[in-house]
Each structure stands twice: as C-alpha cells, then as structure tokens.
C-alpha positions as a Markdown table, in Angstrom:
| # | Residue | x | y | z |
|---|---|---|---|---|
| 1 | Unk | 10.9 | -85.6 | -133.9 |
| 2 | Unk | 9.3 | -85.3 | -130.8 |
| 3 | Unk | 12.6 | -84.9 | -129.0 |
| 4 | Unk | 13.5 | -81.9 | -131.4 |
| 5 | Unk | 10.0 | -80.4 | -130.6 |
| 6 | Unk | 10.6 | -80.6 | -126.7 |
| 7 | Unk | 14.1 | -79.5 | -126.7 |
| 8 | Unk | 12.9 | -76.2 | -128.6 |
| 9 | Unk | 10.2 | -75.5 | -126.4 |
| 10 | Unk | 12.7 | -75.8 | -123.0 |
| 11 | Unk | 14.9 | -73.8 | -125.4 |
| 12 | Unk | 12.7 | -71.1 | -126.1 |
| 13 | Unk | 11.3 | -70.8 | -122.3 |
| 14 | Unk | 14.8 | -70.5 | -121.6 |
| 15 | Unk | 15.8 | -67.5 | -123.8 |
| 16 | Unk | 12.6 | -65.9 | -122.3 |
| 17 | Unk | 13.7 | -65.7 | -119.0 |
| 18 | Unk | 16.9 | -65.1 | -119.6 |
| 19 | Unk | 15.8 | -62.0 | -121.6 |
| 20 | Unk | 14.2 | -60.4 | -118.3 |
| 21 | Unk | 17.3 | -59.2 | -117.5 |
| 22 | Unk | 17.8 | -55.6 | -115.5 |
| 23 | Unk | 18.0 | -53.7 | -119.0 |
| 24 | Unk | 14.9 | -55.3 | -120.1 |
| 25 | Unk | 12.8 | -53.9 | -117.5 |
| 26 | Unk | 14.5 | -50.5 | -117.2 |
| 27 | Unk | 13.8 | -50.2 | -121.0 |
| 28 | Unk | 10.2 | -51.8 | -120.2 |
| 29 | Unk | 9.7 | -49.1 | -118.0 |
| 30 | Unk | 10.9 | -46.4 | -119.7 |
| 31 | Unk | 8.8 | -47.3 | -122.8 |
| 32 | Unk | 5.6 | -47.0 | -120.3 |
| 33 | Unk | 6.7 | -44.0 | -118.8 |
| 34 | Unk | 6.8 | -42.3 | -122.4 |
| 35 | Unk | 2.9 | -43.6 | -122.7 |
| 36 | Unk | 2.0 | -42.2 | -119.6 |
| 37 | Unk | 1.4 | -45.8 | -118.4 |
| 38 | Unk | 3.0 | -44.9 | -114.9 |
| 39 | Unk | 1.6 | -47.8 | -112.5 |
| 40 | Unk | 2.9 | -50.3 | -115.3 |
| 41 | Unk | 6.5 | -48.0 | -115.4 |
| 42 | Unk | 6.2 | -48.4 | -111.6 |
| 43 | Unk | 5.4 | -51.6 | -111.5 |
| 44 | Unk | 9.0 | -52.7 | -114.3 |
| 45 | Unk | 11.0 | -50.0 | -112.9 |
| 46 | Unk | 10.8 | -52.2 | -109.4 |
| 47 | Unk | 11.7 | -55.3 | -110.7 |
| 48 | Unk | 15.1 | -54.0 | -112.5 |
| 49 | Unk | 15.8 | -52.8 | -109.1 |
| 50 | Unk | 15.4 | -55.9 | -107.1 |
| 51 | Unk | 17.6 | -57.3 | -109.8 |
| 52 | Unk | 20.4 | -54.4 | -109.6 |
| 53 | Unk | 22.6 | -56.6 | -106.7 |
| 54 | Unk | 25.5 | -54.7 | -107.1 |
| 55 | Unk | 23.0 | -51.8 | -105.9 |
| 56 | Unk | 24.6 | -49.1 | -108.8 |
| 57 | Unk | 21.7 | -48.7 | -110.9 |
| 58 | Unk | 20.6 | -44.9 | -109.8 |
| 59 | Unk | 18.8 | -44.2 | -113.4 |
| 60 | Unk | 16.4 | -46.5 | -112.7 |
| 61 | Unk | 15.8 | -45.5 | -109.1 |
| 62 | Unk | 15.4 | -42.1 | -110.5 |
| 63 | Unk | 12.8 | -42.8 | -113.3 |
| 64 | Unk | 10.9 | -45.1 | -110.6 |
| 65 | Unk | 10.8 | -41.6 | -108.2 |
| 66 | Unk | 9.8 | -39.9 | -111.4 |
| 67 | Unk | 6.7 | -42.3 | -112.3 |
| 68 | Unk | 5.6 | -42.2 | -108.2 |
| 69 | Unk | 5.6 | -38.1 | -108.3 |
| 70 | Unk | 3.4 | -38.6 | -111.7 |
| 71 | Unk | 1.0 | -40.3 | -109.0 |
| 72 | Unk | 0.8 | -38.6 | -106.5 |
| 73 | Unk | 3.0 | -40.6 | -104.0 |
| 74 | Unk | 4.7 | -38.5 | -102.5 |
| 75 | Unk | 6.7 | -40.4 | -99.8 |
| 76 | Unk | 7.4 | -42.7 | -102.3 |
| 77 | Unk | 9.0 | -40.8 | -104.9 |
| 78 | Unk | 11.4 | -39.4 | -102.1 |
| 79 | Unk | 12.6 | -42.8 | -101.0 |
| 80 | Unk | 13.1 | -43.7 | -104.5 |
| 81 | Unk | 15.3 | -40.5 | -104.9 |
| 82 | Unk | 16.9 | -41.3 | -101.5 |
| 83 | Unk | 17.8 | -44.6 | -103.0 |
| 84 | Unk | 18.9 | -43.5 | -106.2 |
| 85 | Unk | 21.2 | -40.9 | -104.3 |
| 86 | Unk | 22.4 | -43.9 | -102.0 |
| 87 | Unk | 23.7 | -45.4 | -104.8 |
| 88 | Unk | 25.9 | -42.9 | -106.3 |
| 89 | Unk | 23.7 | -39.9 | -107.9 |
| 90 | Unk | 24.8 | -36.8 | -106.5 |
| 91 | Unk | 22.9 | -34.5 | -108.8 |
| 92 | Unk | 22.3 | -31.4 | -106.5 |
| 93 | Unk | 19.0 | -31.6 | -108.5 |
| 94 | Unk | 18.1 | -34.9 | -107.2 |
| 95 | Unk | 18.9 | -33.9 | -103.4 |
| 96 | Unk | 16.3 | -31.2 | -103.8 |
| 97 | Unk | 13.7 | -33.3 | -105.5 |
| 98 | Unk | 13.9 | -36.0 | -102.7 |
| 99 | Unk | 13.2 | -33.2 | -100.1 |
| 100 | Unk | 10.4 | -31.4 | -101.7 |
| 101 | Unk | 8.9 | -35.2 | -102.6 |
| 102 | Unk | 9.2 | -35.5 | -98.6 |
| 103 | Unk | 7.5 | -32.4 | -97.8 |
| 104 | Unk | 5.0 | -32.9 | -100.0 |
| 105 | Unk | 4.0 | -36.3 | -98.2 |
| 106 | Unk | 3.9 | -34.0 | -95.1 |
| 107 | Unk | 7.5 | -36.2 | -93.8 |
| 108 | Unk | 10.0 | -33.4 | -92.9 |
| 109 | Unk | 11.5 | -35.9 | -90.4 |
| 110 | Unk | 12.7 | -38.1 | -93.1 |
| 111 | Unk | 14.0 | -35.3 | -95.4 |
| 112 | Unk | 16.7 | -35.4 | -92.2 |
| 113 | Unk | 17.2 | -39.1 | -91.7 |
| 114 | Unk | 17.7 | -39.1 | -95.5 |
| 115 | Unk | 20.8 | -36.8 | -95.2 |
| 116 | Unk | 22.3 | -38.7 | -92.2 |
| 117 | Unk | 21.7 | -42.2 | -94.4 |
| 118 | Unk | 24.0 | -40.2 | -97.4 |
| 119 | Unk | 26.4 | -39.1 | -95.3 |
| 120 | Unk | 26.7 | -42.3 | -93.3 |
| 121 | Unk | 26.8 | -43.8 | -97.1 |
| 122 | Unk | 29.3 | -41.8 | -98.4 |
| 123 | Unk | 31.7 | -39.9 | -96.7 |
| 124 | Unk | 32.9 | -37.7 | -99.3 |
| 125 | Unk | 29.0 | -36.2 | -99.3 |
| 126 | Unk | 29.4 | -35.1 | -95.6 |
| 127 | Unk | 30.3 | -31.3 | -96.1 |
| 128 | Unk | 27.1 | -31.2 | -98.3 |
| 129 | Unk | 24.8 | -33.3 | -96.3 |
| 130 | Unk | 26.5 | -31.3 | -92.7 |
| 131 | Unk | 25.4 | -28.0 | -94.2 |
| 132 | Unk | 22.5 | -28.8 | -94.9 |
| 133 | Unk | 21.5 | -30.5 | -91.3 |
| 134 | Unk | 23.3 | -27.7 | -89.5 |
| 135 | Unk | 20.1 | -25.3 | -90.7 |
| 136 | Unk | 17.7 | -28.1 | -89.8 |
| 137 | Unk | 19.0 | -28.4 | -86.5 |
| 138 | Unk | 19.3 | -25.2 | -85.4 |
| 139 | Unk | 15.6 | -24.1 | -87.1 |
| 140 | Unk | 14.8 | -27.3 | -84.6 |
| 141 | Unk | 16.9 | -25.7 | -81.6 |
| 142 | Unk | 18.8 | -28.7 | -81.6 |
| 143 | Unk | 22.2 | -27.2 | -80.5 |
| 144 | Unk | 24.0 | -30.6 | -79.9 |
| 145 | Unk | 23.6 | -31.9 | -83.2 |
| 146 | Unk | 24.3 | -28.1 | -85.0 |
| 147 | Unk | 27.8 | -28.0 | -83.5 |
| 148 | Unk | 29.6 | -30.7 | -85.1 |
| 149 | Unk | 27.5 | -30.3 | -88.4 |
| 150 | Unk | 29.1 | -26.8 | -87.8 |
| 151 | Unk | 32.6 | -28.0 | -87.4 |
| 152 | Unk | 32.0 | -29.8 | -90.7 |
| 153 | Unk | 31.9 | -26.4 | -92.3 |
| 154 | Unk | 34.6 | -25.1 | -90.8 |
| 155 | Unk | 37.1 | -27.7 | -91.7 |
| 156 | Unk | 36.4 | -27.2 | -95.4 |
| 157 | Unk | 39.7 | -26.7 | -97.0 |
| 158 | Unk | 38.6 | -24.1 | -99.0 |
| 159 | Unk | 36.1 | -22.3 | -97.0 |
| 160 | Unk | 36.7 | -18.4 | -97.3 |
| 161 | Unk | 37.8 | -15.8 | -94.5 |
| 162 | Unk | 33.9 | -14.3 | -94.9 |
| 163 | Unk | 32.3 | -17.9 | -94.6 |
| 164 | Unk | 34.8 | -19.0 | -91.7 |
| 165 | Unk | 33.6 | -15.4 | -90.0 |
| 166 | Unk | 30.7 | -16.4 | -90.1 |
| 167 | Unk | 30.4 | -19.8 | -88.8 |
| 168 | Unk | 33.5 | -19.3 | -86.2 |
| 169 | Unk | 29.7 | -16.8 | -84.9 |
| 170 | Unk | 27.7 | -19.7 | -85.1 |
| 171 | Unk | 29.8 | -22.0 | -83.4 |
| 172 | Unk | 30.4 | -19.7 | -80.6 |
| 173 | Unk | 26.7 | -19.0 | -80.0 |
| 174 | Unk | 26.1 | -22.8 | -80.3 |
| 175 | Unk | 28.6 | -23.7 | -77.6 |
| 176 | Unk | 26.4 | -20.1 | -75.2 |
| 177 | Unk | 23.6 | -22.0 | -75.7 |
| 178 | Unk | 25.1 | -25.2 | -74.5 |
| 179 | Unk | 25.9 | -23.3 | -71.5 |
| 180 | Unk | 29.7 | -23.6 | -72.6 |
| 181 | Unk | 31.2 | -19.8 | -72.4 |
| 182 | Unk | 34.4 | -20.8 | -72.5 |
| 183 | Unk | 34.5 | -22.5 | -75.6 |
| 184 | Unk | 32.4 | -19.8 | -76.9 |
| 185 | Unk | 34.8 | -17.4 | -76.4 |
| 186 | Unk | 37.8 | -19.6 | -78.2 |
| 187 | Unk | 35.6 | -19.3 | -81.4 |
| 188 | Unk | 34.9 | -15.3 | -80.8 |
| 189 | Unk | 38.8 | -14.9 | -80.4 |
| 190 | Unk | 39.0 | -16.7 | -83.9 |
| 191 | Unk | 36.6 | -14.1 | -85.3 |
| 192 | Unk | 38.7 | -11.2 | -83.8 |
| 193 | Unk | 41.5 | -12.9 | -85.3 |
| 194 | Unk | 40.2 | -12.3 | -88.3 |
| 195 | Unk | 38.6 | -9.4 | -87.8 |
| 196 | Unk | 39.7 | -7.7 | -84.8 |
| 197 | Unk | 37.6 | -5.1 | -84.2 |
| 198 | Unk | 34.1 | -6.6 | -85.1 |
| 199 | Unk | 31.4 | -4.9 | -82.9 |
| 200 | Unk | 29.1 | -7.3 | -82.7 |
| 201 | Unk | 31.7 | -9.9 | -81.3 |
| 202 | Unk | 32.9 | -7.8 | -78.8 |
| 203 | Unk | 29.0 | -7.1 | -77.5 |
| 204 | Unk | 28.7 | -11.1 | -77.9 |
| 205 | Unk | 32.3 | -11.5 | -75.5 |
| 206 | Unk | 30.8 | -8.5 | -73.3 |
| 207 | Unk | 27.2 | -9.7 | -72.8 |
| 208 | Unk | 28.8 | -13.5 | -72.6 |
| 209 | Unk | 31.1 | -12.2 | -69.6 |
| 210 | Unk | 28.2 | -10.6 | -67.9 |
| 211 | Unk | 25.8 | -13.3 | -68.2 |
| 212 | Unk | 28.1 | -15.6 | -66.5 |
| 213 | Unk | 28.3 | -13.0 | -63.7 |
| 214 | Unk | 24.7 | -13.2 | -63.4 |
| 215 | Unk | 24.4 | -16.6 | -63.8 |
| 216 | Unk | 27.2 | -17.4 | -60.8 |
| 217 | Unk | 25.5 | -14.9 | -58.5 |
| 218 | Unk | 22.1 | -16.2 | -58.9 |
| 219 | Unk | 23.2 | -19.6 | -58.0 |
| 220 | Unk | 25.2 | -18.7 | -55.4 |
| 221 | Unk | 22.0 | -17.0 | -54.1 |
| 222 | Unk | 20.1 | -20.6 | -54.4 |
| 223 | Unk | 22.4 | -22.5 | -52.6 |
| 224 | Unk | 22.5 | -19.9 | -50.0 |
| 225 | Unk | 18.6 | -19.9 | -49.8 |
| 226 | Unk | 18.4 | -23.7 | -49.9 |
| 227 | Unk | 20.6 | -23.9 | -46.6 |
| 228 | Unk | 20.6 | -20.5 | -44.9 |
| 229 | Unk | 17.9 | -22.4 | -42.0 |
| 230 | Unk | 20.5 | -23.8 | -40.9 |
| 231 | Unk | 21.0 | -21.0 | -37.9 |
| 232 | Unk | 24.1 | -22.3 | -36.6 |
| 233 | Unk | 26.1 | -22.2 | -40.2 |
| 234 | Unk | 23.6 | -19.1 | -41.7 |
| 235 | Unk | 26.7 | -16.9 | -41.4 |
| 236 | Unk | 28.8 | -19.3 | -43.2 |
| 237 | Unk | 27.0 | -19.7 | -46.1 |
| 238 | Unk | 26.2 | -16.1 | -46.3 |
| 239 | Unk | 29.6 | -15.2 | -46.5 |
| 240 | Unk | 30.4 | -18.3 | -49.1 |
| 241 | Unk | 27.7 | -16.6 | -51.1 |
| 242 | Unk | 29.2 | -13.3 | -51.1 |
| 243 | Unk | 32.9 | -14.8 | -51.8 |
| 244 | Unk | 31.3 | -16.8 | -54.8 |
| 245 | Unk | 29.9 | -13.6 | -56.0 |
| 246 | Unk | 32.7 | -11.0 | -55.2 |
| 247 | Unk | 35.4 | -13.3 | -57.1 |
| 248 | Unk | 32.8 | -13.3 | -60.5 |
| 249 | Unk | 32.6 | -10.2 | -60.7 |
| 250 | Unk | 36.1 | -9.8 | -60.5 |
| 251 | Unk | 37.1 | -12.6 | -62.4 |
| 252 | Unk | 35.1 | -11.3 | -65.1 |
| 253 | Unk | 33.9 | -7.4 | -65.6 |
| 254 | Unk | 37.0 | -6.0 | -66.5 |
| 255 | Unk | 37.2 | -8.4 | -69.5 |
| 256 | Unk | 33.6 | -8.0 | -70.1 |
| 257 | Unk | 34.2 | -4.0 | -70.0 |
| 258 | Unk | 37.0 | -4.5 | -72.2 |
| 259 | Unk | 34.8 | -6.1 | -74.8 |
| 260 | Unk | 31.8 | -3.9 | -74.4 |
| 261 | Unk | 34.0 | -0.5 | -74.4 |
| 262 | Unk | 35.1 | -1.6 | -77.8 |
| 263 | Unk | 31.9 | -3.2 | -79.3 |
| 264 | Unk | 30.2 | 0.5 | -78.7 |
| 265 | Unk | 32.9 | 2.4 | -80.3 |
| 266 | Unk | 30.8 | 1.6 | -83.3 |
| 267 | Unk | 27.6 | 0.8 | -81.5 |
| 268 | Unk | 27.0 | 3.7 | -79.4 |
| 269 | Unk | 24.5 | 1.6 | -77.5 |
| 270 | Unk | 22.6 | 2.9 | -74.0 |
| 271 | Unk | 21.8 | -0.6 | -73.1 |
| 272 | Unk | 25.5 | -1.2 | -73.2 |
| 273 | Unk | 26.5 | 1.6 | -71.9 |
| 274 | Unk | 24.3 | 1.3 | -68.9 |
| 275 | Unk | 26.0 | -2.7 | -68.3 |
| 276 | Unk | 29.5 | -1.2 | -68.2 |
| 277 | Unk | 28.5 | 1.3 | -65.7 |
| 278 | Unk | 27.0 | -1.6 | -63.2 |
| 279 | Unk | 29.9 | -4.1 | -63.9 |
| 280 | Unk | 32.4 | -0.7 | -63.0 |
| 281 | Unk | 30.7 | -0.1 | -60.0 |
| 282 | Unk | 30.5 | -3.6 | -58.8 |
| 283 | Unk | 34.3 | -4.2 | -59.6 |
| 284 | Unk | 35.3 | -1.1 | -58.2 |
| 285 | Unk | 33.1 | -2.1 | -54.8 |
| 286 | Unk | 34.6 | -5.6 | -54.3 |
| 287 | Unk | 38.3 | -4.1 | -55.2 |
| 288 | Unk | 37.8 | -2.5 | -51.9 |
C-alpha cells in the first residue's frame, strides 16, 4: 500500500511539471494580463519564452512588450517587440511600436541597431528595414551608410518612374557629398533619362561642374603656396598651378554651361546667370 501511495505521489509531481509547458505560461500570462496583474504577466510571459527553443513564439514576445509598456519600461517593451519581430512578426504595427517604445526610453540609437538586427535576420525585410535607415542616416549626415540603404531602394523591382526620380536625386547628392562628382553625375544622367529636361538636375550637373572647378583651382592654389619658397622652382610651380587650373576650367565649363543654360530655361535664375557668365569668360580666356 505504501508502494501505491509513493508511486502516485512521484506520479502526480510528474504531471505537474510536465504541465508547465510553453502554452501553460503564455495562457498563465495572458489570464494576468486580462486582470491587470502585469508584473505577474511579465513575470509567465518570460518563462514561455526561455522555453520557446525553436525561437518562433512572437505572440508571446508581443504580449510580454505589451505588459512592459503597461509599466512603464520603456526600453523594455522595445526589445521585447524587437524580439518578437526577430522571430518572424512583420506587422508594420509592431515595427512602429518597437520604435516609439525606444524613443520613449530616450534610446534612438537602438531604434537603428534594431533595424540592422531584422535585416541581418531576415533578408527578405531588407527593402523595409533599408528605407527606413536611409532617413536615419541621412537626418544623422551619415552619407556612407545612406548610399547603399539608397541603392536598396532603387533595386526594388517594382519601384515607380516617380520614386526611382527621386532617389536616382538622392543618390547623386549622396555620392557630392562624398566628394564623388562623377558618380554623381551617372545618377543625374539616369534622372535626365527619365526626365530629360528637369531643371533642377541640370542646376545640380551645372553647380556640380563648377564646384569641381573651384575646388581644383583652390587646391592648386595650396600646393602652389605650400612650395612657392622654393625660389629656384617658384616659377615652376606657378606655372603647374596655372596648367592645373586652365585645363578645369576647360575640362569642365562648357558642360557646366550646357547644364546651367538649360536648368534656367525654366529657372530664370540671376545667381545662375551670373555663374555662366564667369565660367564663359574664363573658358573663353584660357581658349586663347
């Protein structure tokens, strides 16, 4: 009898924990949350997830953000909804919940890192999580890490004409203020491709053109002032400065008068105006 009385005991322990299975703490926790008994929610919603190994469950990481916003942790309920996106909900909902749940905590930063963990997670979230950095990086003048969020855009297969407009601008200002003009202009061209006679592209091409006049002469100007003590080669790296110059300008103002010509058909601009006169004059004294 005794045996009998043992063996249901080790029986009945045994059904017990095998009860306190994932489901029975995700159901523990949701009965909690609908009595507003949060930290207990918290505290059963926590244990399902160290128990969901296959790391799928994304209800239950979704409740558990949902009982941490109810008090007051902030930070908390955004890694929760970070986790529960990690493991497979995409709700657009849920994206936005994670950031605002971030911001609220006062962690911008991690609103960021949470989009590059999805995407690294996930490829097929990388157009979504791209477009979203893209405006973070570029609000943070981070133009290395815009560009190929920008180029994630682009190579959407069904991105429109308007949209690719667009972004073909954003790309080609990216790459101006990486200090790459010519790349720049590859993306205006696409633009023009599209839309051939688009002012502000053609100002954009112009002004590009010019500035890398400026910037050419200004450094020829340096190098010429870092050496021109030398007495005995002063001459020589005047007139290196002067052939570094001359061939900009002619390399490059009667494309950038080209552009600018065009761009104020529509924009009737003085400023403009006022550029193509100096780039004529300085073509037309170095043609000489």
């Amino acid at each position: 009898m005794k045996k009998i009385y043992v063996f249901a005991i080790v029986t009945a322990l045994a059904g017990s924990l095998q009860a306190q299975t994932l489901a029975d703490y995700a159901n523990a926790g949701d009965a909690a949350m609908a009595n507003q008994k949060y930290e207990e929610a918290i505290t059963n919603y926590l244990k399902a997830q160290e128990l969901d190994k296959d790391n799928t469950d994304y209800m239950t990481a979704f409740q558990l953000a949902t009982a941490y916003l109810q008090t007051g942790n902030n930070e908390k309920a955004g890694d929760a909804f970070k986790a529960s996106l990690l493991k497979g909900n995409y709700d657009q909902g849920v994206i936005t919940n994670m950031k605002n749940a971030y911001e609220a905590a006062g962690k911008p930063e991690l609103v960021k890192q949470a989009y590059i963990d999805i995407k690294t997670a996930n490829q097929a979230q990388t157009l979504a999580m791209d477009t979203k950095l893209y405006f973070i990086y570029s609000k943070e003048k981070d133009w290395a890490n815009a560009l190929p969020c920008c180029m994630t855009i682009l190579n959407d297969p069904d991105i429109d004409d308007e949209k690719k407009k667009k972004f073909y601008m954003n790309a080609a200002q990216l790459y101006l203020n990486l200090e790459k003009a010519d790349s720049a202009e590859v993306y205006y061209d696409k633009v023009l491709a599209i839309d051939p006679t688009n002012a502000n592209v053609h100002k954009a091409l112009g002004y590009g053109l010019y500035n890398t006049i400026q910037k050419t002469k200004k450094s020829a100007e340096a190098n010429y002032n870092a050496k021109k003590s030398d007495a005995k080669k002063a001459s020589h790296y005047y007139a290196e400065m002067q052939t570094t110059t001359k061939r900009a300008w002619l390399k490059y103002g009667p494309k950038a008068v080209e552009h600018l010509k065009v761009a104020n058909k529509t924009l009737n601009d003085s400023q403009i105006t006022q550029i193509i006169q100096q780039i004529e004059q300085n073509v037309s004294a170095y043609s000489k």
